[in-house]
The first five atom37 places (N, CA, C, CB, O) and aatype in JSON, in Angstrom:
{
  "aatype": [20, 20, 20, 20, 20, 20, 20, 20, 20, 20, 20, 20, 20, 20, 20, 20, 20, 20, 20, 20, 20, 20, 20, 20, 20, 20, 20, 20, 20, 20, 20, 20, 20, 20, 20, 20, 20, 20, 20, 20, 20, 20, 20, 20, 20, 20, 20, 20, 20, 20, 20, 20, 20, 20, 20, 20, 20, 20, 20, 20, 20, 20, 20, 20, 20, 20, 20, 20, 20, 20, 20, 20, 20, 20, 20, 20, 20, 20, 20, 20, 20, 20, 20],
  "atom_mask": [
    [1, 1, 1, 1, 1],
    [1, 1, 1, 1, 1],
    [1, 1, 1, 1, 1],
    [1, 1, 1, 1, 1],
    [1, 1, 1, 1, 1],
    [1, 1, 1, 1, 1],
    [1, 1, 1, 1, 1],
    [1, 1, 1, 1, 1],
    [1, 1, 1, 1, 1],
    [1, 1, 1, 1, 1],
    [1, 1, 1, 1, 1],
    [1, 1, 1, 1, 1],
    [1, 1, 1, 1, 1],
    [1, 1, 1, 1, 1],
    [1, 1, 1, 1, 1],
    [1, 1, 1, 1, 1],
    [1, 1, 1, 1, 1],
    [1, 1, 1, 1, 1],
    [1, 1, 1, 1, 1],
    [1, 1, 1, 1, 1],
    [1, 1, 1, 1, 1],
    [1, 1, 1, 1, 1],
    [1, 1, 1, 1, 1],
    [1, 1, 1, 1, 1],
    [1, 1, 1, 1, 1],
    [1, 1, 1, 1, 1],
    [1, 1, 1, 1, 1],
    [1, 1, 1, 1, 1],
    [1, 1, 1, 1, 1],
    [1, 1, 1, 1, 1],
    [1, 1, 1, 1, 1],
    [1, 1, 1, 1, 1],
    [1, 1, 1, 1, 1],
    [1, 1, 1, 1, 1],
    [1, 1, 1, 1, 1],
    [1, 1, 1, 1, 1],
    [1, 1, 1, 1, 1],
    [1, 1, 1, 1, 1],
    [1, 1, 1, 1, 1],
    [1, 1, 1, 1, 1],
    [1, 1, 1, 1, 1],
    [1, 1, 1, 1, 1],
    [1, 1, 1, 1, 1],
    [1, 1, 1, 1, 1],
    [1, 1, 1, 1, 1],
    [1, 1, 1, 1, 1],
    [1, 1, 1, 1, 1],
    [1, 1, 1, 1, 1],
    [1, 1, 1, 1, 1],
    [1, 1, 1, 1, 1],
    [1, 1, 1, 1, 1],
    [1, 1, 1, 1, 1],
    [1, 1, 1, 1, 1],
    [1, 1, 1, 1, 1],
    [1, 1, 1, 1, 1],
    [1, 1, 1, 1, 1],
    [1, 1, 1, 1, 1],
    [1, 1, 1, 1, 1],
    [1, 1, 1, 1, 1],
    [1, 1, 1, 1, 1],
    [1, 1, 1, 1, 1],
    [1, 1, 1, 1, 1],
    [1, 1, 1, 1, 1],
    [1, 1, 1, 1, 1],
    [1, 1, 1, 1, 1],
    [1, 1, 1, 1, 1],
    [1, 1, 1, 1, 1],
    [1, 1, 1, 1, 1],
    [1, 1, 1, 1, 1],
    [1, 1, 1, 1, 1],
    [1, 1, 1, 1, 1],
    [1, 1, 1, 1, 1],
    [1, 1, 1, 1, 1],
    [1, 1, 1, 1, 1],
    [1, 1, 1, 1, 1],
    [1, 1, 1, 1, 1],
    [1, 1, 1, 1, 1],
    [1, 1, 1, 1, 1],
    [1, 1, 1, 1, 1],
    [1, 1, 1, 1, 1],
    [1, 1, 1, 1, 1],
    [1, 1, 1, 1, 1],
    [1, 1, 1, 1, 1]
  ],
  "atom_positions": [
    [[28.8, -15.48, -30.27], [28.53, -14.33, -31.1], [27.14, -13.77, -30.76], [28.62, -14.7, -32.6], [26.3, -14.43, -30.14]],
    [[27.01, -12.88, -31.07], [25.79, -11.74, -30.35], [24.99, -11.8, -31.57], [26.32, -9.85, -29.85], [25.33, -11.66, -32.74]],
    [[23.48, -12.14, -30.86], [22.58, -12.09, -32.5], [22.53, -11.04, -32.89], [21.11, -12.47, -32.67], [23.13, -10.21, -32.2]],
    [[22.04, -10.68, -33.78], [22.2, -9.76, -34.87], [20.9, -8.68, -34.15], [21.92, -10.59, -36.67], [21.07, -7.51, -34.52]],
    [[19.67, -8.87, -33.21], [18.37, -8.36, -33.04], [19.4, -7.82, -31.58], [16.69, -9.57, -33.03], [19.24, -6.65, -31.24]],
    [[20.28, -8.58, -30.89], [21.12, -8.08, -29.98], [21.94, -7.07, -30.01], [21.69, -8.8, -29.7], [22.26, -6.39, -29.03]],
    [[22.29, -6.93, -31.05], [23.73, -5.64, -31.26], [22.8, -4.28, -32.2], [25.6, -6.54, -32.72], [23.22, -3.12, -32.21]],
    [[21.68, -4.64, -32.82], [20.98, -3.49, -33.2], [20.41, -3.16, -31.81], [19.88, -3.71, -34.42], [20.67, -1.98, -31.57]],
    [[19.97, -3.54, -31.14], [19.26, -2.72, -29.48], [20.63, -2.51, -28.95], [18.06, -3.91, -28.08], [20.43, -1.65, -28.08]],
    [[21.93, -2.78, -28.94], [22.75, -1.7, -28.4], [23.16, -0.63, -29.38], [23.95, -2.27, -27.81], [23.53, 0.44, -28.9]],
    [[23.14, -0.73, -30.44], [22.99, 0.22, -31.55], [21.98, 1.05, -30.92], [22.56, -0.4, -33.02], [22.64, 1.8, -30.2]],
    [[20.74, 1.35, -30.76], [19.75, 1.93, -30.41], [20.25, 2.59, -29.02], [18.6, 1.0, -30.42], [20.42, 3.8, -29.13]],
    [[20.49, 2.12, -27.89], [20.67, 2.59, -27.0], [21.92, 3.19, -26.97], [20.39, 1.89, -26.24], [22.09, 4.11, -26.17]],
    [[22.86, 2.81, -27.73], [24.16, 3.28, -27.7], [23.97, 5.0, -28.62], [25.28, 1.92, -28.54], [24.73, 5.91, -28.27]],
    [[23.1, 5.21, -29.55], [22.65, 6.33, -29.76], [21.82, 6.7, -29.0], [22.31, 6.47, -30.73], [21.75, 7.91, -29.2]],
    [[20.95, 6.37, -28.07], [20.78, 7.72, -27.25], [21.52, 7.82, -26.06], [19.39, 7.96, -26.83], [21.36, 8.65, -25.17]],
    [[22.14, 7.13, -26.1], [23.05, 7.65, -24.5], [23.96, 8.73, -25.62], [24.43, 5.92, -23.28], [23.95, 9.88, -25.19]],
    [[24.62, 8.58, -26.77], [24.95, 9.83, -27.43], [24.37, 11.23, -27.8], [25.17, 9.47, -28.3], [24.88, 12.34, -27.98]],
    [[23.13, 10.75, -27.85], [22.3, 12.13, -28.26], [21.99, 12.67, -26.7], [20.6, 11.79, -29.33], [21.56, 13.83, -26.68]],
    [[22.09, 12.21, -25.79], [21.63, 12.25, -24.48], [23.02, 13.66, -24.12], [21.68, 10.35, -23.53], [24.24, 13.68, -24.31]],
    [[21.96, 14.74, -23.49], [23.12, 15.93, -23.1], [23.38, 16.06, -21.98], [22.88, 17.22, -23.39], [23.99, 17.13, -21.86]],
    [[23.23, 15.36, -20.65], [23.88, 14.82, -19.41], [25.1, 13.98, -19.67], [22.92, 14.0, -18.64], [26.19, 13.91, -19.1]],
    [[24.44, 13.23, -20.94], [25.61, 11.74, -20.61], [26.52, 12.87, -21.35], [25.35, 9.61, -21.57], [27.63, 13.15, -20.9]],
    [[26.1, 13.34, -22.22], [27.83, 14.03, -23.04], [28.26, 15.06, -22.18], [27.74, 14.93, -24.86], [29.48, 15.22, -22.04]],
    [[27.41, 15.85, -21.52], [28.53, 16.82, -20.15], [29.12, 15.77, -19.4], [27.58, 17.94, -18.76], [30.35, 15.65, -19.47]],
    [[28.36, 14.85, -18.57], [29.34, 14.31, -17.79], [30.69, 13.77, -18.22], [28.8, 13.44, -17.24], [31.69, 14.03, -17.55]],
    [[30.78, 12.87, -19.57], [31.61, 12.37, -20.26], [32.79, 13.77, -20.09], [30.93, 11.88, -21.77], [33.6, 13.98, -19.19]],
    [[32.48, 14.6, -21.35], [33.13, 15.18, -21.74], [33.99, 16.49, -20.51], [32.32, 15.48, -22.83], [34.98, 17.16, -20.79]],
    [[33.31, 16.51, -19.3], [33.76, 16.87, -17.82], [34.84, 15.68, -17.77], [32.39, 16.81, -16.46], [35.88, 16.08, -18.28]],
    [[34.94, 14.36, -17.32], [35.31, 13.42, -17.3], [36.84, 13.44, -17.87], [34.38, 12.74, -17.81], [37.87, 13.5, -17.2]],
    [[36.67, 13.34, -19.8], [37.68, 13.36, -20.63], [38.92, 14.87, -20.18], [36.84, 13.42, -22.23], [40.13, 15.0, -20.02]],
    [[37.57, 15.87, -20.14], [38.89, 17.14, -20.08], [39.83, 17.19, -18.69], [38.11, 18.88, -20.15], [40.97, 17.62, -18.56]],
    [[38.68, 16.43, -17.41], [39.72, 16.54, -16.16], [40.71, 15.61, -16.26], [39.11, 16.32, -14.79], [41.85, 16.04, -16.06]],
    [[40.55, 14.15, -16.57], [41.4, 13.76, -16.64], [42.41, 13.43, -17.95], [41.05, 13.12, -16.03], [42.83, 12.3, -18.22]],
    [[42.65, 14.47, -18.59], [43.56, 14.86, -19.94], [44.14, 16.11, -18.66], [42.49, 15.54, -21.93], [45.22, 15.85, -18.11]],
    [[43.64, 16.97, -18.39], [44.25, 18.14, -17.75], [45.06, 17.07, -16.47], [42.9, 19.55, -17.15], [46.22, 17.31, -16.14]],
    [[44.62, 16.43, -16.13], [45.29, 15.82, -14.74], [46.77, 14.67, -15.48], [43.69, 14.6, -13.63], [47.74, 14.22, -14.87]],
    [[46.51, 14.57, -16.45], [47.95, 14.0, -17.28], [48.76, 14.86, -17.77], [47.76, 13.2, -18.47], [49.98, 14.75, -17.85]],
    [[47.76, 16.17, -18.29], [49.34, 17.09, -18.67], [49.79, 17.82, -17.45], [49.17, 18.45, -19.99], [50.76, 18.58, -17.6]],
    [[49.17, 17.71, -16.08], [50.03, 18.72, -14.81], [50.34, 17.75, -14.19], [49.25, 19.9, -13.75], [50.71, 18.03, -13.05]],
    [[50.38, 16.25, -14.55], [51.5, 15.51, -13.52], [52.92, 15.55, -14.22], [51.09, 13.76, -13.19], [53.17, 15.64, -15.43]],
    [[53.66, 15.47, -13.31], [54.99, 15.68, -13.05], [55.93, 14.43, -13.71], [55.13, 15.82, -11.46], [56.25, 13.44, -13.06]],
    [[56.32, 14.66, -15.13], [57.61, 13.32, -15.75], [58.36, 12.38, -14.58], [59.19, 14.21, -16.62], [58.78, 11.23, -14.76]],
    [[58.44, 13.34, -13.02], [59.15, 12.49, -12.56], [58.07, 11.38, -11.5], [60.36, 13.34, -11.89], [58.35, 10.71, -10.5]],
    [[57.12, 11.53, -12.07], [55.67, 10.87, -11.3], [55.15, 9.92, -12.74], [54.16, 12.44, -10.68], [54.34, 10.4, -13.53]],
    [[55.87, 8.24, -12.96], [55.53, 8.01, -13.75], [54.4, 7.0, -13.5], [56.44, 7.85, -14.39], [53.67, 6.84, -14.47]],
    [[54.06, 6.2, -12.26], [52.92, 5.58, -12.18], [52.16, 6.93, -12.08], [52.79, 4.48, -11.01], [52.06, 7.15, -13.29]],
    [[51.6, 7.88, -11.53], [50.1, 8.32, -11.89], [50.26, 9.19, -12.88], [49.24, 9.0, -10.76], [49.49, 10.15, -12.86]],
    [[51.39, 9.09, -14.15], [50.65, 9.5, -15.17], [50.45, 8.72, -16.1], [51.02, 10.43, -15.62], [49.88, 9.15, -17.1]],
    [[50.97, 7.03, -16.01], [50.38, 5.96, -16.24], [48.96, 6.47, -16.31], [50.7, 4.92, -15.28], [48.24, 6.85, -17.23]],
    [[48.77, 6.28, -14.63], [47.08, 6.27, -14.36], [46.24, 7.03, -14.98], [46.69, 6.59, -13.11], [45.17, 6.57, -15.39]],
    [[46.55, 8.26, -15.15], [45.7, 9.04, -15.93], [45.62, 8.72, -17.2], [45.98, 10.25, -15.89], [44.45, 8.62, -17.55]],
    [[46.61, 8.46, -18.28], [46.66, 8.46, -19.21], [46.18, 7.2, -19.48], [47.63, 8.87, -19.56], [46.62, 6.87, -20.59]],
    [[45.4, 6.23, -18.94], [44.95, 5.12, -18.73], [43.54, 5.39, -18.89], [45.39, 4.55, -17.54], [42.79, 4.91, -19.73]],
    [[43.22, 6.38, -17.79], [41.63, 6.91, -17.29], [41.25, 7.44, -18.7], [41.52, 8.32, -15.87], [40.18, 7.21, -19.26]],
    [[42.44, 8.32, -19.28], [42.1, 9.32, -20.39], [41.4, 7.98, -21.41], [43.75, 10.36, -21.15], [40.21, 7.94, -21.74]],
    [[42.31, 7.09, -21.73], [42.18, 6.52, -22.77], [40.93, 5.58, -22.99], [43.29, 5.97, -22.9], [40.33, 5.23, -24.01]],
    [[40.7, 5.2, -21.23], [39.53, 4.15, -21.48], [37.88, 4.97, -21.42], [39.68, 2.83, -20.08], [36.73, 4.52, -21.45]],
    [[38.56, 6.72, -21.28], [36.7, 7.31, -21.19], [36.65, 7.5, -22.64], [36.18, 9.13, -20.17], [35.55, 7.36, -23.18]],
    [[38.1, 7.92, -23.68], [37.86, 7.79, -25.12], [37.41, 6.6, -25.69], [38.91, 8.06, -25.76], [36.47, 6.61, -26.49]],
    [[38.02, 5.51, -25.35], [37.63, 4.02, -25.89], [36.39, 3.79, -25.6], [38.4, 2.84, -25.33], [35.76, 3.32, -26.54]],
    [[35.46, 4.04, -24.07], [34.07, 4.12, -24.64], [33.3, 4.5, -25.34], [33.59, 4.27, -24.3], [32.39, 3.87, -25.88]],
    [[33.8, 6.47, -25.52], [32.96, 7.03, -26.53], [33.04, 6.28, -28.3], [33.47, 8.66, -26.49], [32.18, 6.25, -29.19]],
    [[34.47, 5.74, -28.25], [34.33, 5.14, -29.12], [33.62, 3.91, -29.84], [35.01, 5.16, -29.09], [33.39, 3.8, -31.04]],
    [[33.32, 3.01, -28.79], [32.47, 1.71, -29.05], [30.85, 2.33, -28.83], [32.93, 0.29, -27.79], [29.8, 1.84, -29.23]],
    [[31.04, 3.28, -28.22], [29.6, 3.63, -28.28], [29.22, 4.13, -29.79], [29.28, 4.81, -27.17], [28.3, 3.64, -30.44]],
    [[30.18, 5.29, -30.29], [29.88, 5.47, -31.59], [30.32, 4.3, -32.87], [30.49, 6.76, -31.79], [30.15, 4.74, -34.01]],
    [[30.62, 3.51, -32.8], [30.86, 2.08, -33.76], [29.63, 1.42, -33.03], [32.65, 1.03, -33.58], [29.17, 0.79, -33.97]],
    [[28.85, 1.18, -32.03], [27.42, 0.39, -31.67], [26.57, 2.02, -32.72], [26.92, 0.12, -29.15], [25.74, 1.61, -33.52]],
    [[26.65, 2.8, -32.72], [25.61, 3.76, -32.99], [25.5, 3.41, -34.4], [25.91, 5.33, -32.65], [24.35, 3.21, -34.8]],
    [[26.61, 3.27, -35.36], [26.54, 2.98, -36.56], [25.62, 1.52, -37.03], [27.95, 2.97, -36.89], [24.89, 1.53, -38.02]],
    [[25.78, 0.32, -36.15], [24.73, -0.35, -35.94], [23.04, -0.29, -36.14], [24.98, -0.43, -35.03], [22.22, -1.02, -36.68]],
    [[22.99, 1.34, -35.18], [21.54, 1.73, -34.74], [21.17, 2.77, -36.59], [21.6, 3.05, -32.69], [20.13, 2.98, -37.21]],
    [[22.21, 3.03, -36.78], [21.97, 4.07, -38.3], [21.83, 3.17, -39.52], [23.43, 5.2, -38.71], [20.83, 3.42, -40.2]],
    [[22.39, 2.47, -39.83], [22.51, 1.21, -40.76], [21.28, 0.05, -40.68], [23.93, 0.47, -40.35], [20.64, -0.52, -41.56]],
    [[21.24, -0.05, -38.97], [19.94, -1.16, -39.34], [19.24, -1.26, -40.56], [18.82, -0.97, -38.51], [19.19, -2.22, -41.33]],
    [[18.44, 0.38, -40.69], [17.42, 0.58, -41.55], [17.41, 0.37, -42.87], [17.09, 1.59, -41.44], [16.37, 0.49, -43.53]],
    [[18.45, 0.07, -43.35], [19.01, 0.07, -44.73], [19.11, -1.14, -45.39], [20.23, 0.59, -44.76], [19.0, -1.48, -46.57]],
    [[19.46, -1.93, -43.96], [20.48, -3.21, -44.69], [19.48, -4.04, -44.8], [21.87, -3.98, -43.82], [18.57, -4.0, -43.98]],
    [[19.51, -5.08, -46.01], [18.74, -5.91, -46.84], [18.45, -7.36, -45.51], [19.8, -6.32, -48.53], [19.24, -7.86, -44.71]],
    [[17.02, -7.66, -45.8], [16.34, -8.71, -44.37], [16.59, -9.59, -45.27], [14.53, -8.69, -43.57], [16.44, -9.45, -46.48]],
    [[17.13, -10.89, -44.45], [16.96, -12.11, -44.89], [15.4, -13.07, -45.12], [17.78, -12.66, -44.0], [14.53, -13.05, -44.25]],
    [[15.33, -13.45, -45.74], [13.75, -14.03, -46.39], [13.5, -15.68, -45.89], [13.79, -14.01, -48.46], [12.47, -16.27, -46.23]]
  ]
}
């Protein structure tokens, strides 16, 4: 298990690679080509729209753990220190 001083510094960094406006163009370049490259492959092409819809899912699943680590970095400040 990840100490607790460990997952608040990816909390921290995991918000600014969010607030960061490179990382969200590139990302979000990323998400729309390959969403557009799953809806113009062809039903009868079912490994690469596997693949894409694979690519699609794992550039969402980062943005997602990045924003569940960010909640980490927002909450730190709040939550009650052990004595």
């Amino acid at each position: 298990m990840q100490s607790e001083d460990n997952l608040v510094s990816q909390g921290d960094e995991a918000d600014a690679l969010l607030k960061n406006e490179t990382f969200n163009s590139v990302i979000n370049n990323l998400v729309e080509d390959t969403f557009s490259q799953f809806c113009n492959s062809k039903a009868g092409e079912p490994s690469e729209r596997e693949q894409t819809y694979f690519h699609y899912r794992a550039l969402v699943g980062i943005v997602h753990t990045l924003q569940e680590l960010s909640l980490i970095h927002i909450s730190e400040p709040t939550r009650p220190r052990l004595i």
